[in-house]
N, C-alpha and C positions, 0 to 999 in steps of 0.2 A: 456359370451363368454370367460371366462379367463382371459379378461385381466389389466392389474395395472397398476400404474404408480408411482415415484418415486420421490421428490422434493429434487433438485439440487441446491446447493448455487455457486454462483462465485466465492465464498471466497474459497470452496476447489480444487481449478484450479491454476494455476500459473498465475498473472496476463498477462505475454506476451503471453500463449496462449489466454487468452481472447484477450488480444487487437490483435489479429490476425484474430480470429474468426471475428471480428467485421471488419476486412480491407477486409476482402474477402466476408462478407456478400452481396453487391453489386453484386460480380460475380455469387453466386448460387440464391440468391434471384428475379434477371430479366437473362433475355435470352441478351447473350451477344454476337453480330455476331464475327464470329473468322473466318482464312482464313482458310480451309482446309489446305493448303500449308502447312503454317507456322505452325498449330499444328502439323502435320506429322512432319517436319522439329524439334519440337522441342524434340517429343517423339523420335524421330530416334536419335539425338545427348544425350539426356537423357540415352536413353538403352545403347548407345558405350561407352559414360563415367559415371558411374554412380557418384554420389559424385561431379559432376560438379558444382560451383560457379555458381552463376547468373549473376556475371559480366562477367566473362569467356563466358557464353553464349552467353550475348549480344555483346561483342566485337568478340566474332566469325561469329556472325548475326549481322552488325549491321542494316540491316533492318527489324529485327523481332521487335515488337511489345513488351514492356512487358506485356502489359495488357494478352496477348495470354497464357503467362503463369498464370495469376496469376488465368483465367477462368480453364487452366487443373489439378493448386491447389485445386479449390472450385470442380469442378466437380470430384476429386479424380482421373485424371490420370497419376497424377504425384504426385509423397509426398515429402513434405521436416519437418524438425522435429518443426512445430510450437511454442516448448518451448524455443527455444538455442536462436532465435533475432525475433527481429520485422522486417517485411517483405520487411520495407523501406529500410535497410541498406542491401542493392544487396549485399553485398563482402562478407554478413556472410550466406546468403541464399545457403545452397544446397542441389540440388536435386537430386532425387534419382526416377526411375521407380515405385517403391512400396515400403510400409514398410518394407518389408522383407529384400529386397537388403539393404536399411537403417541401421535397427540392424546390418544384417549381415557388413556391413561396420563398424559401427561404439563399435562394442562390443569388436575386440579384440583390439584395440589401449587402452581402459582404462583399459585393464585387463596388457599389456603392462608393464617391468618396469620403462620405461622411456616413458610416455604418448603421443601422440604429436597432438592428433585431442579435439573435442569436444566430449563430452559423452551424451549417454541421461538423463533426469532426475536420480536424485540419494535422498532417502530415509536416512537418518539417524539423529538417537534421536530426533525423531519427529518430523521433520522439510524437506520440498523440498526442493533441491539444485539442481545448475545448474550450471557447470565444465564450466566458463566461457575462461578459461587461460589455458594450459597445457607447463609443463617445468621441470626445475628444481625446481617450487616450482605447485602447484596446487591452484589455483583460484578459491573459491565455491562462489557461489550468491546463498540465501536464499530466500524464496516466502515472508519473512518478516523478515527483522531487515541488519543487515552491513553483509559485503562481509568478508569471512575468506581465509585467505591465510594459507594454511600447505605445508611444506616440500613432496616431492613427494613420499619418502621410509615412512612416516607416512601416509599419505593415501593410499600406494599399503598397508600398514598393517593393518589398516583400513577393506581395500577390503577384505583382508584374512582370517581376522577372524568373515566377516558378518557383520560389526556393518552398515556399507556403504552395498544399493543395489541398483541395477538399477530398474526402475518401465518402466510401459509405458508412451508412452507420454501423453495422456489423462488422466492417470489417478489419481484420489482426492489427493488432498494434505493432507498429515498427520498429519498438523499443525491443532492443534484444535484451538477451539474459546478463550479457557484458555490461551493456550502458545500462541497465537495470540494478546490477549489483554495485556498482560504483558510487550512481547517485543516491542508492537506499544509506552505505555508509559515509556517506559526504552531511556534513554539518549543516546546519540551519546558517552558520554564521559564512560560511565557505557559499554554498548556494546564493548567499546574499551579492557578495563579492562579485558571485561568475557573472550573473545577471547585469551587476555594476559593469563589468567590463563586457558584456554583451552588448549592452547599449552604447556602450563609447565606439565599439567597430560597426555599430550599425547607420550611428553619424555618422563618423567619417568615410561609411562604404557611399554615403547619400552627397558628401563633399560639404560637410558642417562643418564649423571648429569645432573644437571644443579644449578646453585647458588641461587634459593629460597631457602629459608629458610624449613625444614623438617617438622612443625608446620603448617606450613602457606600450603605445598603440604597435610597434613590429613585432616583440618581445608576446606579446597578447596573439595577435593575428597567426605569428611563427606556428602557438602551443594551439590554438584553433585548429590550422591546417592539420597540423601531428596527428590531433585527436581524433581527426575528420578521416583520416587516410588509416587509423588503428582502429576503430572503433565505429566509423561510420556517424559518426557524433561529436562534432566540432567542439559543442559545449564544456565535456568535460576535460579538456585540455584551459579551459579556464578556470577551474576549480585549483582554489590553493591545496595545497601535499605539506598543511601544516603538521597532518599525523605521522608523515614519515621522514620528518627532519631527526636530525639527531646521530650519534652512533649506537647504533643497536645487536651491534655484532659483541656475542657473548665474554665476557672478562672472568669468568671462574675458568682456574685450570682444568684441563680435562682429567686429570686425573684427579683432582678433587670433586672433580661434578660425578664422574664414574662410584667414587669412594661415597658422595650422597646419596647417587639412587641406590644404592646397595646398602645402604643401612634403614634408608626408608621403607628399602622391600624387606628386608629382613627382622628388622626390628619394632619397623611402625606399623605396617602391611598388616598384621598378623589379629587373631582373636585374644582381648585381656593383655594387648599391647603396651608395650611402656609408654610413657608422658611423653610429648614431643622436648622437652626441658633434659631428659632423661637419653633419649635417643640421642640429642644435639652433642654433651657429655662424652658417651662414647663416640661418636662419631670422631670428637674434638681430639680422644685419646687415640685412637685410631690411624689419624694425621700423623701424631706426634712419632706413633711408630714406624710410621713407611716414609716419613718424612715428606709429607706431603703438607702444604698448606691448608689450612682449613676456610673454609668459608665464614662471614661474619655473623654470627648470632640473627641478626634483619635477615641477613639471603637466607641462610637456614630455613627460616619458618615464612617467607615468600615463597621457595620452591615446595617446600610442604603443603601449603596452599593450591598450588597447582596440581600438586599431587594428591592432594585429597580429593580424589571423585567419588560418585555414588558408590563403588563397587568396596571400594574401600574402607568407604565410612560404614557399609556393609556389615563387611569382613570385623570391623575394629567394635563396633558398637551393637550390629543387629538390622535384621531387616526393619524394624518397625523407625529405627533413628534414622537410616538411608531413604524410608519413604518420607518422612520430615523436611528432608533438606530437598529431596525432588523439586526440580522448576515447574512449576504450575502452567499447564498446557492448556492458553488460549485457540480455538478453533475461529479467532475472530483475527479482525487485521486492521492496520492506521484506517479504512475506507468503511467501518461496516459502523453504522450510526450505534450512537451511546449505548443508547434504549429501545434499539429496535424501529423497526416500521408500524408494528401491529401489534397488537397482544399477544403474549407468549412465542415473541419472535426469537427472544433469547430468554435462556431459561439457565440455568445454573442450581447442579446437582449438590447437597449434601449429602458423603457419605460414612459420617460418623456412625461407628453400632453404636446402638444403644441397650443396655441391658431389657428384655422384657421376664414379664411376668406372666406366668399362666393364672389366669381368671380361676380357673374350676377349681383350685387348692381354696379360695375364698367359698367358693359356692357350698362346697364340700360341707364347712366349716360350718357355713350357715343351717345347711339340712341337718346336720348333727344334734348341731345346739336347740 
């Protein structure tokens, strides 16, 4: 018949359109009664003001419904831009007839020199952004890593020579799984820094001064281009490699480190196992015999550490100790609100038994007596 299909990850969407997709799921997913009234009522005040706020709405109705809008979201007869907020916060919610009226409102305020609304999604060096602030300075929020603040005449400049575009709202985020896992483990403090010297090549690409050092602006710019030609993402070539300074190439001999895993698997490994104090001992004799160096009492029980995983502590102590130490498996991520959107948005199971009791031994007891 022709036809194909396509596998889509979540990852390349901005997380608030998902979490949005998911608050309006309810409204397309079941049949939701709406008043006729009130829907006319809300498309009629939609078409006169387009760009209308949600709380403007409801304080002009205050007997509409919200629920009424949020079925003409899911059913498509209203649009508002799913990427800019979550749906909860009414006063950043605005609607618009269709997409069309949407762009058309919302395209030339960013093209603007002095900005003053929200934009739609925005594309550059590899990364989604989302114009959360407009002023005298410009607010971007990334689909991953810290929020960047630039001056307003550097981002119309930006706009001008293409590096910044606007995308649709749907569509895939640019940020790959590369530049996605880099900045998930880059630091708050590191992120801070990049940003720092983000802004100093953005001066100077505009022909500012500014008081860095001339060295330190090539040395910046050099790891920019690297990152940009690696990674398609200039930025993380500004990010400090505090966490890989160091020498980190291993100093236990191998034949002592050999002589550890093997008394760990042999000795420690095992059910009704000896003390790790008691393992380290032989271990220690063991050296002495094959003449091999031992490891110091600290590395011992550091690499035992390492070695102790689930299956182990298992094996050593019992299934019920290994569910214990289990890491507790959030289905939730940095983007999904505290507390939910709605009531029983998130719910959190206990599943301790608890001993019961059969009722009828009592009942029994009573009919007796």
């Amino acid at each position: 018949m022709g036809l194909t299909y396509r596998v889509r990850s979540s990852a390349e969407y901005h997380p608030v359109y998902i979490q949005n997709l998911k608050f309006l799921q309810d409204f397309w997913a079941h049949d939701v009664a709406v008043s006729p009234e009130q829907a006319a009522l809300v498309l009629v005040h939609v078409e006169a003001h387009p760009g209308i706020r949600l709380t403007d709405l409801l304080a002009a109705h205050p007997d509409l419904s919200v629920d009424v809008v949020w079925t003409l979201l899911a059913t498509r007869h209203v649009f508002t831009d799913l990427t800019r907020a979550p749906l909860m916060r009414h006063d950043q919610v605005v609607l618009y007839g269709n997409e069309a009226a949407a762009l058309q409102t919302l395209a030339p305020p960013i093209m603007a020199p002095c900005p003053q609304a929200l934009a739609p999604p925005l594309a550059w060096d590899g990364r989604l952004w989302l114009v959360e602030a407009v002023g005298e300075t410009v607010t971007l929020q990334p689909d991953v890593g810290q929020t960047l603040t630039l001056p307003s005449v550097r981002f119309q400049h930006l706009l001008q020579r293409g590096a910044i575009r606007m995308v649709p709202a749907a569509a895939p985020s640019p940020t790959t799984l590369a530049i996605r896992r880099v900045l998930e483990h880059a630091s708050p403090q590191a992120q801070q820094a990049a940003n720092r010297r983000l802004s100093v090549l953005l001066a100077v690409a505009q022909g500012e001064e500014t008081t860095t050092a001339a060295r330190s602006v090539q040395r910046w710019r050099a790891a920019y281009h690297a990152a940009e030609a690696q990674y398609g993402c200039g930025y993380l070539g500004l990010l400090d490699r505090v966490a890989a300074r160091g020498n980190r190439s291993p100093r236990i001999p191998e034949a002592s480190r050999q002589m550890l895993d093997t008394y760990l698997q042999t000795h420690y490994a095992l059910p009704h196992a000896k003390r790790a104090a008691a393992v380290y001992r032989l271990y220690q004799q063991a050296c002495v015999q094959h003449g091999i160096p031992a490891v110091s009492e600290r590395t011992f029980y550091r690499v035992r550490a390492r070695f102790t995983t689930l299956e182990v502590t298992g094996t050593r102590e019992g299934r019920r100790a290994a569910y214990s130490v289990q890491p507790f498996f959030w289905q939730l991520d940095q983007t999904t609100p505290r507390h939910g959107e709605r009531p029983f948005a998130i719910a959190h199971l206990d599943h301790t038994e608890l001993d019961s009791v059969c009722s009828a031994i009592s009942a029994s007891r009573r009919n007796s007596s």
